[in-house]
DRENGU-171095 format. One line per 8 residues: number of its first residue (from 1); for each residue z, y, x of N, C-alpha, C. Coordinates in steps of 0.001 Angstrom, whole numbers, plus 524288, in hexadecimal, padded with zeros to 5 digits. Layout:
REM residues N
NUM) Z,Y,X,Z,Y,X,Z,Y,X  ...;
END
This chain:
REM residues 231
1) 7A29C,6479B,C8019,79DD6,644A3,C811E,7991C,64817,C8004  7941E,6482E,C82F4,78F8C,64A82,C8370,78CD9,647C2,C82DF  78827,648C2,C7E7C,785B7,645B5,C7D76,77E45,64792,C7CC7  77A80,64448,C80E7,7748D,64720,C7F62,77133,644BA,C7DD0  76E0D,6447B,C7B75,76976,6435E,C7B40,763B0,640E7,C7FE1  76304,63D6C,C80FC,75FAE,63F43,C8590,75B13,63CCF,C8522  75C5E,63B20,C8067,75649,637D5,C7CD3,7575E,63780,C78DF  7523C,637A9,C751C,752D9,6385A,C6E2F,7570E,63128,C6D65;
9) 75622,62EE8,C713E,75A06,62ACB,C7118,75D53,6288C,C73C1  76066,62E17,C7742,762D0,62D13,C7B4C,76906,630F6,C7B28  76DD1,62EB5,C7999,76E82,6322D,C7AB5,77420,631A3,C80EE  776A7,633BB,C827D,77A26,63443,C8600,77EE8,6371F,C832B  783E4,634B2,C83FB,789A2,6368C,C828E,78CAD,63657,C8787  78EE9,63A79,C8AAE,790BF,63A60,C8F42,79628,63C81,C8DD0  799A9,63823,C8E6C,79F06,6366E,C9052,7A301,63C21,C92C3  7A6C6,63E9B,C9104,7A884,64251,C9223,7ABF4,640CE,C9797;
17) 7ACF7,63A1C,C9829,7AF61,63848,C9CDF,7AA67,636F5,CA03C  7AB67,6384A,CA52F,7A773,63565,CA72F,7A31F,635EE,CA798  7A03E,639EC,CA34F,79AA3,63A55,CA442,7975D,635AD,C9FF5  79B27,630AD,C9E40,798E9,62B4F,C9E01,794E0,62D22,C9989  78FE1,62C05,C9B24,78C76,62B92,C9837,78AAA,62815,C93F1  78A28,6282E,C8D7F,788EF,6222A,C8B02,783C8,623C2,C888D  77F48,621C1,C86F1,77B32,62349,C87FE,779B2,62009,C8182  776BC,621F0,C7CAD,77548,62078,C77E2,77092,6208B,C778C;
25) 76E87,61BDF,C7737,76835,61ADF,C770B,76750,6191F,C71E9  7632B,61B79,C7107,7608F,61932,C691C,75C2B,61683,C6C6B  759EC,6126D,C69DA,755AC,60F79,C6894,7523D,6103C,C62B4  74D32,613D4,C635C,74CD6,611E2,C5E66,74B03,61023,C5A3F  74C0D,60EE3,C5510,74A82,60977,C520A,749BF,60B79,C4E26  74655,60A55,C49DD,745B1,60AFB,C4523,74AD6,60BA6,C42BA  74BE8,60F14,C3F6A,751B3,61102,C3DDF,754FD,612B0,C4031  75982,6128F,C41CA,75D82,6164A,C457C,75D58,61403,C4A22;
33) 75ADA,61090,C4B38,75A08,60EBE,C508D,76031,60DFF,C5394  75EB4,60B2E,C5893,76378,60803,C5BE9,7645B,60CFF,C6082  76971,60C69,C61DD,76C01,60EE9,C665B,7704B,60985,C69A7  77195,60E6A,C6CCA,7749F,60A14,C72AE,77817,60F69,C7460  77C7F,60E94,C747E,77F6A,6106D,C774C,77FEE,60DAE,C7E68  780B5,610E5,C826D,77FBD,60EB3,C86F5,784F7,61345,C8A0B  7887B,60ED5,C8B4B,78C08,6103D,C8D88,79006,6123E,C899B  7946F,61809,C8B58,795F5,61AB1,C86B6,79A69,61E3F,C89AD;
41) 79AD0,620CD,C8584,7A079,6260C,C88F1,7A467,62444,C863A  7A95D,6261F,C8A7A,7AE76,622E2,C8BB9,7B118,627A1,C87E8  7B21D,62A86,C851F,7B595,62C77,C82E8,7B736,62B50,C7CC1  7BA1A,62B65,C7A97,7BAFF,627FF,C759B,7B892,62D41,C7236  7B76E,62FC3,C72EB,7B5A0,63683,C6D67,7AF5B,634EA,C6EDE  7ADE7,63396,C741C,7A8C9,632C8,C7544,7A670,62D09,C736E  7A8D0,629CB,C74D6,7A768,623E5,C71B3,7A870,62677,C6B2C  7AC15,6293D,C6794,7A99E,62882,C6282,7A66D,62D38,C63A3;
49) 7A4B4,63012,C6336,79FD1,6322D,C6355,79B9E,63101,C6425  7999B,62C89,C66F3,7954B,62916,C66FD,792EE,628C4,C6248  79554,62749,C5D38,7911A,625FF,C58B3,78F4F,62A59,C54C7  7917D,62F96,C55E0,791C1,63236,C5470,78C6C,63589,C554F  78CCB,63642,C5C21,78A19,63808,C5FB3,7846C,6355E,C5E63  7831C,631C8,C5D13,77ED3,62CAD,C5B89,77EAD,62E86,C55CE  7804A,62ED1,C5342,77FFF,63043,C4E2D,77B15,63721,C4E39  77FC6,638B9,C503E,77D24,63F4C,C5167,77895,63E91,C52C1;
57) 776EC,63AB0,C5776,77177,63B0A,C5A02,76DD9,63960,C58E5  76F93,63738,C53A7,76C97,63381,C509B,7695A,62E0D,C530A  76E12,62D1F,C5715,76E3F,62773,C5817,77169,624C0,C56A6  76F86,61E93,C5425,77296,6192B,C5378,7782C,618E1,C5479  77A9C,615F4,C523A,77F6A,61472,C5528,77DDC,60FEC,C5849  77E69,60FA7,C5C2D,77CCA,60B05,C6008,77C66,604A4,C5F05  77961,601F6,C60B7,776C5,5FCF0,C5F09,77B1C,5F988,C62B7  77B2D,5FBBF,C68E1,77EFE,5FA0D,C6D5F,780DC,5FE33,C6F45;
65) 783BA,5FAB3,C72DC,7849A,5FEC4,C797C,78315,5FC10,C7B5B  782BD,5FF9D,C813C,7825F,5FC35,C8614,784CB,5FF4F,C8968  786F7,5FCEF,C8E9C,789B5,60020,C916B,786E0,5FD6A,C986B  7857F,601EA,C9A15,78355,6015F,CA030,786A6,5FE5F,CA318  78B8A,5FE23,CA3F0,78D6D,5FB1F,CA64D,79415,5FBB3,CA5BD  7969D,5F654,CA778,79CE0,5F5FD,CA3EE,7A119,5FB87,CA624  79FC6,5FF1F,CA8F0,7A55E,60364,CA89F,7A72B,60320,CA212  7ABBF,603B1,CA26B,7ADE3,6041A,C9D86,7AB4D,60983,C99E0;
73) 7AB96,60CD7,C9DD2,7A9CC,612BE,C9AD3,7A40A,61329,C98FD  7A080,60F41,C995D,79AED,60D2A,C9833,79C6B,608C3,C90C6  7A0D3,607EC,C91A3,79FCE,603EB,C8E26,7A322,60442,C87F1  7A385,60921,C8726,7A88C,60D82,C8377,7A31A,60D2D,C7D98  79EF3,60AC2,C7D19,79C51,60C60,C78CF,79CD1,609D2,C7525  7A06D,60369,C74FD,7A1A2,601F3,C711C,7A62F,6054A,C6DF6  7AA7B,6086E,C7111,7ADE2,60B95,C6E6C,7AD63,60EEC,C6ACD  7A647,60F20,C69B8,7A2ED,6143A,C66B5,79F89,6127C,C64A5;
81) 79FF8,60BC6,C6426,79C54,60804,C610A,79E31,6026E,C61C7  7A398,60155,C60DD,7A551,5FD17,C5ED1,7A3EF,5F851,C5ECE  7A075,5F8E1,C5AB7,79C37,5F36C,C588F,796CE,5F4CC,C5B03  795D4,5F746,C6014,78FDB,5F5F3,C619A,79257,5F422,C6829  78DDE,5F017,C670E,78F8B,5EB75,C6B28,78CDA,5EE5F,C70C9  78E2D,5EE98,C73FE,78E33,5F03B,C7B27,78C04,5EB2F,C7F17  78715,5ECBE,C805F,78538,5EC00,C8481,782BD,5EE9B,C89A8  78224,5EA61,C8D6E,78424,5EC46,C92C0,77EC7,5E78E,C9529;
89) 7803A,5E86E,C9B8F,77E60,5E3B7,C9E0B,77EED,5E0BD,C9E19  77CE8,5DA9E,C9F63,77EE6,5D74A,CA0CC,78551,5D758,CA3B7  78415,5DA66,CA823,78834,5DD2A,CAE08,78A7C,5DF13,CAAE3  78BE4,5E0F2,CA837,78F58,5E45E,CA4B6,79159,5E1CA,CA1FF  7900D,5DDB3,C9E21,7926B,5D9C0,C9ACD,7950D,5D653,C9D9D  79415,5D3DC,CA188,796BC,5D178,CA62A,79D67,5D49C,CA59E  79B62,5D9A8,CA9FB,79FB4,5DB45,CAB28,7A446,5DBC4,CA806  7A261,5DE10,CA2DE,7A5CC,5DFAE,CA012,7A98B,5D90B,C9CE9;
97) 7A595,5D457,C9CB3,7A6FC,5CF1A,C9C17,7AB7B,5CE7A,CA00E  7AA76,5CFE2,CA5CD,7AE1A,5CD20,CAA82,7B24D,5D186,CA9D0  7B36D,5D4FC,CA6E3,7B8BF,5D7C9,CA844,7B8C1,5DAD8,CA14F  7BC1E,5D5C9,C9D99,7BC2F,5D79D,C98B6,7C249,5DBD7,C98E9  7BFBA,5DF20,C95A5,7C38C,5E2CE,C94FD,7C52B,5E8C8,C99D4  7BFDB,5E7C4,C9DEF,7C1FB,5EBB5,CA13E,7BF78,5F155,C9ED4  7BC14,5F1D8,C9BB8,7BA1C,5F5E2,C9B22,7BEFC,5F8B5,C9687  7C05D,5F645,C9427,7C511,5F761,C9054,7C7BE,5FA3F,C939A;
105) 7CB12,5F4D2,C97DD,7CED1,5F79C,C9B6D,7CEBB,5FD86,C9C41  7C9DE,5FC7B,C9E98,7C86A,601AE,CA2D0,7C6D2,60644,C9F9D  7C7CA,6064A,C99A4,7C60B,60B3A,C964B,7CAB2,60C21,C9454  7CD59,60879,C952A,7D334,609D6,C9173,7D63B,60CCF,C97CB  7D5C2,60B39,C9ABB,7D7E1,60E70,CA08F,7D5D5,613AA,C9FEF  7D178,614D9,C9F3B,7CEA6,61AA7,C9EEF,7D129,61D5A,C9ACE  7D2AB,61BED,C93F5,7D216,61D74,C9131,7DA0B,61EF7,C92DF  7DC14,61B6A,C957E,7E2BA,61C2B,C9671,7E1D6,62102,C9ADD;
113) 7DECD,6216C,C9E23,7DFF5,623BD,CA227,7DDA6,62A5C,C9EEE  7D908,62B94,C9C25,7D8BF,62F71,C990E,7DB7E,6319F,C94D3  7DE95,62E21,C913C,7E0CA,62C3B,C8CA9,7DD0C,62D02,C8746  7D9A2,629BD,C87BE,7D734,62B10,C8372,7D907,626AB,C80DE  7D731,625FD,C7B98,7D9BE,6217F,C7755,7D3EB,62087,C748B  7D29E,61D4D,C73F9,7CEA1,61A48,C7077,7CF0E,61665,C6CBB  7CC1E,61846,C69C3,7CCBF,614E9,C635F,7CCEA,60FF1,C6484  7C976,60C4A,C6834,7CAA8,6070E,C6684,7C8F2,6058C,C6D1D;
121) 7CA08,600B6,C6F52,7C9DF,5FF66,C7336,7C4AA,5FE44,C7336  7C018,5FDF7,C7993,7BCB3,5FC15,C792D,7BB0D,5F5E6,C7973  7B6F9,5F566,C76EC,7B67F,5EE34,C74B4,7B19F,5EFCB,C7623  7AF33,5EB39,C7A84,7AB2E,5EC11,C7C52,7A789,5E7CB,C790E  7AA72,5E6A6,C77D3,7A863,5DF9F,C72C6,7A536,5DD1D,C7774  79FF5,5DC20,C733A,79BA7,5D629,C751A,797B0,5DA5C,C7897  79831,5D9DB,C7DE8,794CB,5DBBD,C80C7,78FEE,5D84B,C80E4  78C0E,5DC36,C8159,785B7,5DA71,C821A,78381,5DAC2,C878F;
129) 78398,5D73C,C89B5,7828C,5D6FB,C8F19,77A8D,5D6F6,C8E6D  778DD,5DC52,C908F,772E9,5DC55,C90A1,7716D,5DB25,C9560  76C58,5D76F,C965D,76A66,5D76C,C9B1E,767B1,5DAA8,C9D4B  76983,5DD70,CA218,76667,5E156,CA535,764D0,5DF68,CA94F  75FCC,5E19A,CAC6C,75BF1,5E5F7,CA894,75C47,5E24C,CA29D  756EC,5E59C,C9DE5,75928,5E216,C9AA2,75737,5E816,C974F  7584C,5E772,C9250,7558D,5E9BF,C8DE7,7583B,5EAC0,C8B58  75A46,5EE91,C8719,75C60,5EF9E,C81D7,75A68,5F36A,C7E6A;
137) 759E4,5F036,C7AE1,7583C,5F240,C74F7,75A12,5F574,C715F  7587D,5F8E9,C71D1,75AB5,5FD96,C6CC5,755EE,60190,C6A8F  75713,60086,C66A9,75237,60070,C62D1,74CBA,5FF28,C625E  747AD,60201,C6473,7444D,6012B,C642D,7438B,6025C,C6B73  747A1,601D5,C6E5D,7473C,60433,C72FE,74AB5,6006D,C76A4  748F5,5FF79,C7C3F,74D13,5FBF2,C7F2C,75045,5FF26,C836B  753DE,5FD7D,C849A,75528,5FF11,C8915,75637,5FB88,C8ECE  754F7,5FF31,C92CE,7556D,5FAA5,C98E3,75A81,5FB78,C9948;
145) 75B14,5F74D,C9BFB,761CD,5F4EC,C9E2F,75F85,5F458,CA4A6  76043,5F690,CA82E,76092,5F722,CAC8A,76632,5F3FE,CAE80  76838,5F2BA,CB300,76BDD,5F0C6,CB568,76DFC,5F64D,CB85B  7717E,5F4A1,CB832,7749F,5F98F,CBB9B,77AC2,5F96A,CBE78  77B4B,5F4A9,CC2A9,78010,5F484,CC393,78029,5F73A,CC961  7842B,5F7D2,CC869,785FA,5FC68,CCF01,789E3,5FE34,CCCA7  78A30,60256,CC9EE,78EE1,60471,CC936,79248,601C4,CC7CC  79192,5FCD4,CC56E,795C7,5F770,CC269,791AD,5F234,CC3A0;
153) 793CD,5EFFC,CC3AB,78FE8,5EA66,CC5DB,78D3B,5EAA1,CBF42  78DFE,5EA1C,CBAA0,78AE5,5EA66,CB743,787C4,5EFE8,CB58E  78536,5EFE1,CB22F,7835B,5F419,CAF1F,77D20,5F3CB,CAD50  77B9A,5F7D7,CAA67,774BC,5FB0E,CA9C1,773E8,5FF10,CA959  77095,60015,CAABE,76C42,60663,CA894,76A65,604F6,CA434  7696F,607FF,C9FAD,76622,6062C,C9E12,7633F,60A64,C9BEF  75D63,609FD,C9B27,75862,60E9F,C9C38,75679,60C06,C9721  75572,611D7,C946C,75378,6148B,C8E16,74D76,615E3,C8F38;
161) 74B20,61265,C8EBF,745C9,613A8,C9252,74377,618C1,C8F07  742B4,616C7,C8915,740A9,61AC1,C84EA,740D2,61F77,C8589  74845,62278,C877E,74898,62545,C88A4,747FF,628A5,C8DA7  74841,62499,C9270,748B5,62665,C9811,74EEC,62874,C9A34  75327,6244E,C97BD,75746,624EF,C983F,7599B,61FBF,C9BB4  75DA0,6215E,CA164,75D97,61CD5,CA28A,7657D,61D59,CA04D  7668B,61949,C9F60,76CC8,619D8,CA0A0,77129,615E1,CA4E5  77274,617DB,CA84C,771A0,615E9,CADD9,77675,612D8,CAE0E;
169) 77B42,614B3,CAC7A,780DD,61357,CADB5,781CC,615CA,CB01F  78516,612AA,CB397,788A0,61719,CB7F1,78721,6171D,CBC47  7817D,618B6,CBD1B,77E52,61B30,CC002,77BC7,61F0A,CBEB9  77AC8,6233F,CC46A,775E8,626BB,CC342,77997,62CB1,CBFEF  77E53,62A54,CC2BF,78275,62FC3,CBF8F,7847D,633F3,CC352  7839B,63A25,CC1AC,784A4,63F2F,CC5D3,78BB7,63F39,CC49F  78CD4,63AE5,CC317,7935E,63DEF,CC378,794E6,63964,CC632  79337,63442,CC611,795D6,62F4F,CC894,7924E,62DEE,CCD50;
177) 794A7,62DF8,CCF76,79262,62C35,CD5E9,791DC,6250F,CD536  78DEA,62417,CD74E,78DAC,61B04,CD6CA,79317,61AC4,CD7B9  795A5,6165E,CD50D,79A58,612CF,CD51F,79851,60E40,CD3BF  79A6D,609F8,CD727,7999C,605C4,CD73F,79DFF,60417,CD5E1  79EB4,600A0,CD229,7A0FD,5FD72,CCFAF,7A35B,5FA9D,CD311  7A76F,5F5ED,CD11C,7A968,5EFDE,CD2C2,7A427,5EBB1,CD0EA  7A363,5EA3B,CD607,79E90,5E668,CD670,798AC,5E7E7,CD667  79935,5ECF0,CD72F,79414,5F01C,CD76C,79297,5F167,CDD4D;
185) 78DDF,5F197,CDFFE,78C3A,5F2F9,CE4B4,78931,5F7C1,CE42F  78917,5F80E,CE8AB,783F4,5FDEA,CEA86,77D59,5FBA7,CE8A6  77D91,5F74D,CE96E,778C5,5F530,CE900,77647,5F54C,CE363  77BC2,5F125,CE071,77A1B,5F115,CDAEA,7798D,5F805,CD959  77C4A,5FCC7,CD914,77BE5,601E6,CD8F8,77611,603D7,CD8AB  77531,602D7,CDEB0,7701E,6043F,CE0A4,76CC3,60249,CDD69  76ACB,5FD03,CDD95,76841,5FA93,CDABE,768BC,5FC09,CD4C2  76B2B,5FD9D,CD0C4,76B00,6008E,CCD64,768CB,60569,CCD16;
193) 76902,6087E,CD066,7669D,60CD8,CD190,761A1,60C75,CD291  7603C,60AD3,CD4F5,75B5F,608D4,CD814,7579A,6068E,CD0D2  75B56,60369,CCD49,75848,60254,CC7A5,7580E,604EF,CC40A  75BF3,60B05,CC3F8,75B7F,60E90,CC293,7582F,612B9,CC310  755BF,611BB,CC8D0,7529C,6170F,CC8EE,74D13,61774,CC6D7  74B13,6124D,CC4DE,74517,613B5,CC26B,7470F,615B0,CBDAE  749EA,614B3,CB8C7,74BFA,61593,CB61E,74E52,61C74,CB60F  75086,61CAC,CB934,75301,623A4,CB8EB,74C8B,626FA,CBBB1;
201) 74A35,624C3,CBE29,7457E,626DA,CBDB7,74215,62890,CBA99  742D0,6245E,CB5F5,73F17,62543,CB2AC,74370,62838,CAE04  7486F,628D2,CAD4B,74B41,62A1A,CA9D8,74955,62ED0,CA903  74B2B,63268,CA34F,74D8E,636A8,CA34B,75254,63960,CA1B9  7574A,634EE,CA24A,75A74,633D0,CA1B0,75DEE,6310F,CA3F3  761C9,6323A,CA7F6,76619,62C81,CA83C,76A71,62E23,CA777  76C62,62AA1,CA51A,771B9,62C9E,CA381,7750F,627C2,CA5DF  7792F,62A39,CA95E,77BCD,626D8,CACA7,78278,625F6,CA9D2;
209) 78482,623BE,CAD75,78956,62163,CA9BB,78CB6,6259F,CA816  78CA1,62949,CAD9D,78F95,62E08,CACE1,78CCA,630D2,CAF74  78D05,636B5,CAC44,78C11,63C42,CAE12,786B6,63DA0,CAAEA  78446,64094,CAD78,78020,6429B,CAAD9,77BC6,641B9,CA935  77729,640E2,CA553,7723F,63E9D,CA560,76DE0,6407B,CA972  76BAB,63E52,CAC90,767FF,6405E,CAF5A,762D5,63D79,CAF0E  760A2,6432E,CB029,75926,64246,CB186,75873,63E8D,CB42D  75498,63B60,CB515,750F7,636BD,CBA42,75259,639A8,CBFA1;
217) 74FA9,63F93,CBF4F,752F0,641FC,CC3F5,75864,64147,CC799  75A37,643FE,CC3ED,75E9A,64431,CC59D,7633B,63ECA,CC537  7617F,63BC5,CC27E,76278,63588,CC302,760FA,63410,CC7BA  75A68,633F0,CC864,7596B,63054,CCDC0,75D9C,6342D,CD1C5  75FDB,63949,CD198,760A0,63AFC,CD6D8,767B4,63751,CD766  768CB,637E2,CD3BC,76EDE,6355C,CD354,76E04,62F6D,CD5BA  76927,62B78,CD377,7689D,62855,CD5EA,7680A,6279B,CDBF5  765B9,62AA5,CDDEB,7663F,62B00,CE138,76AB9,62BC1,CE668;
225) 76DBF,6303F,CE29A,771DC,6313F,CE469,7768F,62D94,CE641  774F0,62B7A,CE1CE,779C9,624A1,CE0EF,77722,620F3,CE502  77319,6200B,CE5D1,7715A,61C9B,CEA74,7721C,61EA4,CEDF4  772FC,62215,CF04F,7732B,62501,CF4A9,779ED,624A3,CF70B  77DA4,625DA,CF2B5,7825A,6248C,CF24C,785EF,62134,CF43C  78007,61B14,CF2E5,78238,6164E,CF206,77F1F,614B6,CF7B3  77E3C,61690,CF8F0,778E0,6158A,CFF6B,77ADE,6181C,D04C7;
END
């Protein structure tokens, strides 16, 4: 796992599978102030290294999670924080409500087909279904919840204004070409894109679900690219 800096309260841990990006935001507050884990990497040496990694950077151990949207490989951060409760979208709390136990399934298939072994099964517990668009609080600082379905009929972006960081999901990525989900259209896609781009405009930062962090630049050009794709 690789891990940077890209704000005095930002940091990025990128996933040795996949590229998968999980992204550590501080808020902050009189005393050690609040953090958020957002999203998380799929490897069991990389989930415990999380608090460690936060320790070193002299950030919090996290207040929540939240995860952009239900792929299983988005939703691995309780395995590296137990007792901090995980929220999502509305669309996301849904999904993961209408099909209990598939994200389990579908990590225990990955982890047989690699053979890896993990300490304890994942327990996604009491999900927090947030309303997007929509607001969240961490520390003396909020963050936007954007909507973002296309790639999965649920999901969010959600944009670190303080910093000029957007974090997109699984969009806006140089290694994954758009995939549309089961129950996802070109439209809903588009239309995500299309609410992304004032946002990666003004970024100096996006960090997408997978692959590399990129400039407003070179973001809007990928956006582009993906509409063009899908057109």
């Amino acid at each position: 796992m690789r891990a940077v800096a890209l704000h005095t309260d930002v940091l990025v841990a990128t996933s040795a599978v996949w590229q998968t990006n999980c992204t550590i935001v501080r808020g902050p507050v009189q005393g050690e102030g609040e953090a958020f884990l957002i999203d998380s990497p799929v490897l069991p040496d990389e989930l415990d290294a999380l608090p460690t990694l936060l320790a070193q950077s002299g950030f919090p151990p996290p207040n929540g999670l939240l995860a952009t949207h239900g792929d299983w490989d988005h939703l691995l951060g309780r395995l590296a924080f137990p007792g901090v409760a995980l929220g999502c979208a509305e669309s996301t709390a849904a999904r993961l409500a209408a099909a209990p136990g598939a994200a389990q399934r579908e990590l225990r298939a990955f982890d047989a087909n690699f053979y890896i072994e993990r300490p304890r099964p994942l327990m996604l517990g009491q999900v927090q279904a947030l309303p997007v668009p929509g607001r969240c609080s961490v520390g003396d600082q909020e963050l936007e919840l954007h909507p973002a379905e296309g790639h999965t009929a649920d999901g969010m972006a959600v944009w670190i204004p303080w910093a000029r960081v957007l974090v997109a999901g699984d969009y806006l990525s140089t290694v994954e070409p758009p995939e549309l989900g089961e129950d996802s259209t070109v439209e809903t896609y588009l239309a995500t894109l299309e609410r992304l781009r004032p946002l990666v405009a003004s970024a100096e930062h996006i960090i997408p679900g997978h692959g590399p962090v990129l400039d407003s630049k070179r973001a809007l050009q990928v956006l582009e690219e993906s509409i063009a794709s899908l057109t």
